[in-house]
C-alpha atoms as one frame of an Amber mdcrd trajectory, in Angstrom:
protein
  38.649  49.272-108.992  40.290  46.388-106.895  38.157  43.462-107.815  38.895
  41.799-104.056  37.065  44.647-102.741  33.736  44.606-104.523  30.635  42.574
-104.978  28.203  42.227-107.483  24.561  42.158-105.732  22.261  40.562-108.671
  17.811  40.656-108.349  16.059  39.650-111.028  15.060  42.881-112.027  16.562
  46.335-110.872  14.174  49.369-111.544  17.082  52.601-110.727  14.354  55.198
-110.848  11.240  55.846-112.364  12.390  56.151-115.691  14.894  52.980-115.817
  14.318  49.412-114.926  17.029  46.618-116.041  16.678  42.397-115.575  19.409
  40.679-114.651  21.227  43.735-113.943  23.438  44.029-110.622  24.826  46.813
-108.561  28.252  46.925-107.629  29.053  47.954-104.475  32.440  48.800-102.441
  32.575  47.744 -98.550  30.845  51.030 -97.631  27.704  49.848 -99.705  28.683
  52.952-102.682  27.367  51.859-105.581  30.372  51.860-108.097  28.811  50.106
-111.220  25.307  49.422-112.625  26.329  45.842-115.251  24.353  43.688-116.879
  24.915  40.319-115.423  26.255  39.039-118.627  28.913  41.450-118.830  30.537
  40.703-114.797  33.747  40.073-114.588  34.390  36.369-113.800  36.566  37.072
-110.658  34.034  39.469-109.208  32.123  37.957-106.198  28.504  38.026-107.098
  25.459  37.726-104.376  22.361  36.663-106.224  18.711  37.495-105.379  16.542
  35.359-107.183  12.769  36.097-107.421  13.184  39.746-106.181  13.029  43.347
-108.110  15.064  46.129-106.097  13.961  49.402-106.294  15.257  52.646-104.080
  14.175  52.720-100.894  10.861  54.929-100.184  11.782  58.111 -98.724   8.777
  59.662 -95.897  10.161  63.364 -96.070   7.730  63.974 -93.074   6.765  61.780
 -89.756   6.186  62.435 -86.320   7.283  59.350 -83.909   5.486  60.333 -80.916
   1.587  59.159 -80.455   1.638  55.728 -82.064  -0.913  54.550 -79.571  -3.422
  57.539 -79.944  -7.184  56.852 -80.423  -7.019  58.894 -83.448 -10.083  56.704
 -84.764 -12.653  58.343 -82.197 -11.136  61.824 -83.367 -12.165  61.611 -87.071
 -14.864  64.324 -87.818 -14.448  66.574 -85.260 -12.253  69.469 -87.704  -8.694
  70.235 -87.044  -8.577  72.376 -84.183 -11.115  69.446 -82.563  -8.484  66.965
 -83.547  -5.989  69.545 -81.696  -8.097  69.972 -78.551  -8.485  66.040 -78.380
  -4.601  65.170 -79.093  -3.440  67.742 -76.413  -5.988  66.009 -74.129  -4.988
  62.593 -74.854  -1.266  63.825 -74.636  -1.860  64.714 -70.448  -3.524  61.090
 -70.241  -1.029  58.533 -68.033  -2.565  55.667 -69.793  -0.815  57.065 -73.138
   2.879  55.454 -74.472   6.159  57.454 -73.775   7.542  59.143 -76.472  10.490
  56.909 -76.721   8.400  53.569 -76.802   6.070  55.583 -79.361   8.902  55.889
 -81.838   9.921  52.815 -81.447   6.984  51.215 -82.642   6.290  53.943 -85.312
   9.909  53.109 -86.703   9.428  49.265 -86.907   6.312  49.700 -88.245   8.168
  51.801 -90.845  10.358  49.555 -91.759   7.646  46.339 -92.123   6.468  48.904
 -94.951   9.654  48.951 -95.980  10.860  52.822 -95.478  14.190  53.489 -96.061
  14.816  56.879 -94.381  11.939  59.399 -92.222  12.336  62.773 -92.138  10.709
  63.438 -88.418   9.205  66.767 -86.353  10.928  65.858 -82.742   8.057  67.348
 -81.008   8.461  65.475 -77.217  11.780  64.490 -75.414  12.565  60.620 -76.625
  10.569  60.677 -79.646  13.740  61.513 -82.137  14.061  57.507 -82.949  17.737
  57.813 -81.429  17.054  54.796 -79.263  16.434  52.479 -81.810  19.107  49.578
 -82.536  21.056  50.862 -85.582  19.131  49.484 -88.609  16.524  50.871 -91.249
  14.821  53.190 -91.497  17.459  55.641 -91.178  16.120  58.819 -89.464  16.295
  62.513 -90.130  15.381  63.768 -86.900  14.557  67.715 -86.867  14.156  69.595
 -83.325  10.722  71.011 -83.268  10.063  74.927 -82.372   6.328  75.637 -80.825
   7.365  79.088 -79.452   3.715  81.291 -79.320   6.280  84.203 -77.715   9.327
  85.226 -78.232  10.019  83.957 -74.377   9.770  80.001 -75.034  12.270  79.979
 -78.007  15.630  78.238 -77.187  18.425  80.220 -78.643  20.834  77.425 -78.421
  19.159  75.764 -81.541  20.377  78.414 -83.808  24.075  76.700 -83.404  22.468
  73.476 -84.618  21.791  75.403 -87.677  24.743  77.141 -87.857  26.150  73.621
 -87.746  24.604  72.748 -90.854  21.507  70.267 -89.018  18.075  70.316 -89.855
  15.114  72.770 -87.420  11.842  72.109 -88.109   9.243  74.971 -86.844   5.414
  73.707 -85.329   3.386  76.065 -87.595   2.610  79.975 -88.468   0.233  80.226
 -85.642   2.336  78.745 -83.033   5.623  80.550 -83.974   6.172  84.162 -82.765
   7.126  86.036 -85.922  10.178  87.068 -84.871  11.423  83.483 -83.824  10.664
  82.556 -87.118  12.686  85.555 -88.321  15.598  84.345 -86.315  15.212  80.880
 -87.508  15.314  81.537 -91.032  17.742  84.115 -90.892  20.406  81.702 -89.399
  19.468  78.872 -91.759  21.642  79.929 -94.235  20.800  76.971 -96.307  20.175
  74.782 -93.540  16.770  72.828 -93.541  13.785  74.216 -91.983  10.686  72.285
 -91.942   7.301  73.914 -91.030   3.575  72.790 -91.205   1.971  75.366 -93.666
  -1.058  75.409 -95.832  -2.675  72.649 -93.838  -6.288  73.531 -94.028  -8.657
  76.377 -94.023  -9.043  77.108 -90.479  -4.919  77.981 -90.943  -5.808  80.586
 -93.806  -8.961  82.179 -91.258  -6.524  82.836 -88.445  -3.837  83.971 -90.625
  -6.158  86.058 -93.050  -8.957  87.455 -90.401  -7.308  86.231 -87.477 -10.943
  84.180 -86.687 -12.348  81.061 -86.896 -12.493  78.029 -84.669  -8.293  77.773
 -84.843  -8.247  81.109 -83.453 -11.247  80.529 -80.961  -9.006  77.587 -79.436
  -6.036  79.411 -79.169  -7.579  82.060 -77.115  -9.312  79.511 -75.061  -5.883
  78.303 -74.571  -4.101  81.661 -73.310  -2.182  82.088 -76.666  -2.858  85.497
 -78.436  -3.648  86.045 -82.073  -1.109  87.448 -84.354  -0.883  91.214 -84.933
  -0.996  91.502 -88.262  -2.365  89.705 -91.112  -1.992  87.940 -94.539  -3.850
  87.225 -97.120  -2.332  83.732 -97.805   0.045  81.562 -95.923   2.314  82.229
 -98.166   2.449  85.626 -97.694   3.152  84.968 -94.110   6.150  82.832 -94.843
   7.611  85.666 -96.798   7.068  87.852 -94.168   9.540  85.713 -91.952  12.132
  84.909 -94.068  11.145  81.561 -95.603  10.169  82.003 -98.858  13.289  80.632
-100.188  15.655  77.381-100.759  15.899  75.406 -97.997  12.564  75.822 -96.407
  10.415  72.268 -96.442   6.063  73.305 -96.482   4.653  70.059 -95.299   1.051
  69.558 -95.999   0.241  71.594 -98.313  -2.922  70.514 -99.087  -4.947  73.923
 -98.797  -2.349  75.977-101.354  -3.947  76.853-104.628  -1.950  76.744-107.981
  -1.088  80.396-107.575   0.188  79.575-103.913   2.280  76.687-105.094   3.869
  77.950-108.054   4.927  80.892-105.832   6.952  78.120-103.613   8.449  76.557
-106.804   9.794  79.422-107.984  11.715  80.197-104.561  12.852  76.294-104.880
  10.659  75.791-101.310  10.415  71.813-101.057   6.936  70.582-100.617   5.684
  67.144 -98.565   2.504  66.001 -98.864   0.670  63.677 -96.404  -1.703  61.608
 -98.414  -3.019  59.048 -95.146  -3.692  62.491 -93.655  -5.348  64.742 -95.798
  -8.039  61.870 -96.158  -8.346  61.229 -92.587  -9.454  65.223 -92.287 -11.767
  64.710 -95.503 -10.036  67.777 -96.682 -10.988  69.192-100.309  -8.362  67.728
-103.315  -5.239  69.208-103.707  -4.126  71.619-106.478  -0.534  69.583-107.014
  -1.095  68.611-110.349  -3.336  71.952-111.249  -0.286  74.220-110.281   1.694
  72.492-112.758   4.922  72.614-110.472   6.458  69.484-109.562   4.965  67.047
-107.415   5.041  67.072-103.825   7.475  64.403-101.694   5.593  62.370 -99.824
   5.404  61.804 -96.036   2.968  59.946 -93.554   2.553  62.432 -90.608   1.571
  60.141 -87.270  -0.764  57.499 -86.453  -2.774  60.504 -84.377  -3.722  61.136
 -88.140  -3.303  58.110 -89.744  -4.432  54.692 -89.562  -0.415  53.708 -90.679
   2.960  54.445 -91.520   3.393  52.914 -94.893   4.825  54.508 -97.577   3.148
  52.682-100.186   0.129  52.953 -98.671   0.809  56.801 -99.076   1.703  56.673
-102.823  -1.226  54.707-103.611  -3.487  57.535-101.964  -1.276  60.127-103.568
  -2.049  58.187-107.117  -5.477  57.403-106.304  -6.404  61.184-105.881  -4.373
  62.532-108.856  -3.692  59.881-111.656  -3.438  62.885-114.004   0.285  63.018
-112.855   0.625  59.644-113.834   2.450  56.790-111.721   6.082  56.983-112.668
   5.978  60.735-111.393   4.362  59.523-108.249   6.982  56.859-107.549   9.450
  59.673-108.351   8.272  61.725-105.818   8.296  58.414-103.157  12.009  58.462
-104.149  14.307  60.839-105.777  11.740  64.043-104.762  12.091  62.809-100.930
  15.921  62.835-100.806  15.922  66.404-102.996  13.701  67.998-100.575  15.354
  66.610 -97.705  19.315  67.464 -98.942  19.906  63.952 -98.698  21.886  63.220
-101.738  22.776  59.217-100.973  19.118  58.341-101.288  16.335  58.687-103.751
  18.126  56.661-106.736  19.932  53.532-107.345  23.019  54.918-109.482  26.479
  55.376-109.443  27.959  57.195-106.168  24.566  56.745-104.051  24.419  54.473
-101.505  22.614  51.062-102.281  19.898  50.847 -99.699  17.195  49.282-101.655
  13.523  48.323-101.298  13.646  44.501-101.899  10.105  43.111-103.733   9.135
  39.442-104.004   8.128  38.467-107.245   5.796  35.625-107.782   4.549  34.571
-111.226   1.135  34.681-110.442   1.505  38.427-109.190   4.483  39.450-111.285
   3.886  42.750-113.309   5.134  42.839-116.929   8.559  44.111-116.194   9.027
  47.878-117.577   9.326  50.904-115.495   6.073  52.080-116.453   4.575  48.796
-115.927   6.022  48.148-112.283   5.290  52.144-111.077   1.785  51.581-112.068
   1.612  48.247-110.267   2.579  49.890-107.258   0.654  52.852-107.265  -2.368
  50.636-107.924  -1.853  48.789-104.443   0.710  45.835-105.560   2.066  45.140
-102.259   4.210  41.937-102.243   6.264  41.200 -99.762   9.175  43.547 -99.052
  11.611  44.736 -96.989  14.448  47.050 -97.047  18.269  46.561 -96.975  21.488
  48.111 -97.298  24.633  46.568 -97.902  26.628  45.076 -96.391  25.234  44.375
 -93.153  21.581  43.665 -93.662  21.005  41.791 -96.475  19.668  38.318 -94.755
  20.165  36.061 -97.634  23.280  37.241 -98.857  25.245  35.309 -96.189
């Protein structure tokens, strides 16, 4: 390594993953922000330039594997109560409303409110023109923006996306019962390892249409012009085989009506899971079966203020922990991290080792707040609601008091 060409960034206290947390421990990094080295502070080379933090323990930056940008503004407090395909109905309303935000003012304010809560990168369902986060000044989060399919027929697909998957880019489809079946066929037949998000096993008016095709989700749909699918399926799941997308590559988000059965049968075709915490309580739905299925544990992702009263990823793992301690917190804070960036093929992130990129979730410490430093310890501070004041950085451009 050419010493000129490195720096030593030193916190306090460096927790790497869930399982590993150092003090006085610094990552070295190279001039792209690589981390090279992990060193104990004592052990530095004198000639190395070294940036100190003092006061602060640096974790990896949170990781929302799902978001939607669009509707920051919506009233989605007077929709509470009224059952999904209410919530639907209203949102669609709302969407036709002049009053409402434009998409790309929407995502701007759902993205800095992302990174006050200190979110590193957001995995997002581009479902209006502007709302892909594009237009933001480069900075943090970083965003993952997938293209989203609502094509009821096979009429309103947009063959030109398959070349963004041919291209290796990310597709993310609106949900089984506004996909045509053979879009979705074509979709995950050209993934060929691409990533393909979809909304599946949401809630129980999903598993009526699918199942008996009936049921107030299927009652709106025809009120709406759209017709019913011709066959049916006894489970979601069923229905993603069907289509091709019971296998690696495909990203379930929700989630939160699968039993065990169901998702054990997505961990065994390696199907990625993200779980919205904010808004499976904000629909009251039923608890989840994560933990009961025994597979691992969902990523976690935040879904849109239409369904949530905020974009906070700590906010989310707290819920997450709060509903299923069983799991215990340093798998929680694992799926915040290192579970996002797996699901999401985003190697860089997730971890704070050697070869990964050192964006980091920066955490003032104060003595009077100041959990007893282990990994165990700090997880379960976090997943409890410790919330001091954070923010997130990546070297070498954004760390404010490293000048």
């Amino acid at each position: 390594m050419i010493q000129d060409r490195l720096w030593a960034l030193l916190p306090d206290a460096l927790l790497q993953d869930s399982e590993s947390l150092q003090e006085r421990t610094a990552l070295v990094v190279d001039p792209t922000g690589q981390i090279q080295a992990v060193t104990a502070a004592a052990a530095l080379p004198a000639d190395l330039p070294v940036k100190e933090f003092p006061g602060e323990l640096w974790t990896a930056a949170p990781v929302m594997a799902h978001a939607h940008l669009e509707s920051f503004d919506a009233p989605s407090a007077d929709w509470r109560g009224v059952g999904f395909s209410g919530w639907v109905e209203q949102l669609l309303s709302w969407r036709m409303t002049a009053q409402r935000l434009d998409a790309a003012s929407s995502a701007a304010l759902s993205l800095a409110e992302l990174a006050r809560y200190g979110c590193g990168l957001v995995a997002t369902h581009v479902a209006e023109v502007g709302a892909d986060g594009q237009q933001q000044v480069p900075g943090l989060p970083q965003v993952l923006s997938m293209p989203e399919v609502f094509a009821p027929a096979d009429s309103d697909f947009d063959p030109q996306l398959l070349q963004q998957l041919a291209q290796g880019q990310a597709l993310s489809l609106h949900a089984p019962f506004s996909i045509a079946d053979d879009v979705a066929r074509k979709v995950f037949e050209a993934a060929q390892g691409s990533l393909v998000s979809i909304h599946l096993g949401e809630h129980q008016e999903e598993r009526q249409l699918l199942a008996h095709g009936s049921g107030p989700l299927a009652e709106l749909l025809q009120k709406r012009g759209r017709a019913l699918k011709s066959q049916q399926w006894a489970s979601p799941v069923d229905w993603l085989q069907h289509v091709g997308g019971l296998r690696a590559g495909t990203l379930v988000v929700h989630g939160g009506d699968l039993d065990a059965g169901e998702l054990q049968r997505l961990a065994a075709a390696k199907v990625g899971v993200v779980f919205c915490p904010g808004t499976h309580q904000y629909f009251e739905r039923p608890a989840a079966a994560f933990v009961e299925s025994g597979t691992p544990l969902p990523a976690l992702g935040c879904d849109s203020r239409a369904s949530n009263t905020r974009l906070d990823p700590l906010f989310e793992l707290a819920l997450a922990f709060n509903a299923m301690p069983s799991a215990g917190a340093q798998a929680w804070w694992h799926a915040l991290t290192t579970r996002g960036a797996e699901v999401l093929q985003q190697q860089d992130w997730g971890k704070l080792t050697v070869g990964k990129t050192a964006t980091v979730l920066r955490l003032q410490l104060a003595d009077s707040e100041t959990p007893q430093l282990t990994a165990q310890s700090v997880c379960t501070a976090l997943c409890e609601g410790w919330c001091p004041p954070r923010q997130v950085s990546a070297w070498p451009n954004r760390f404010e008091t490293a000048s």
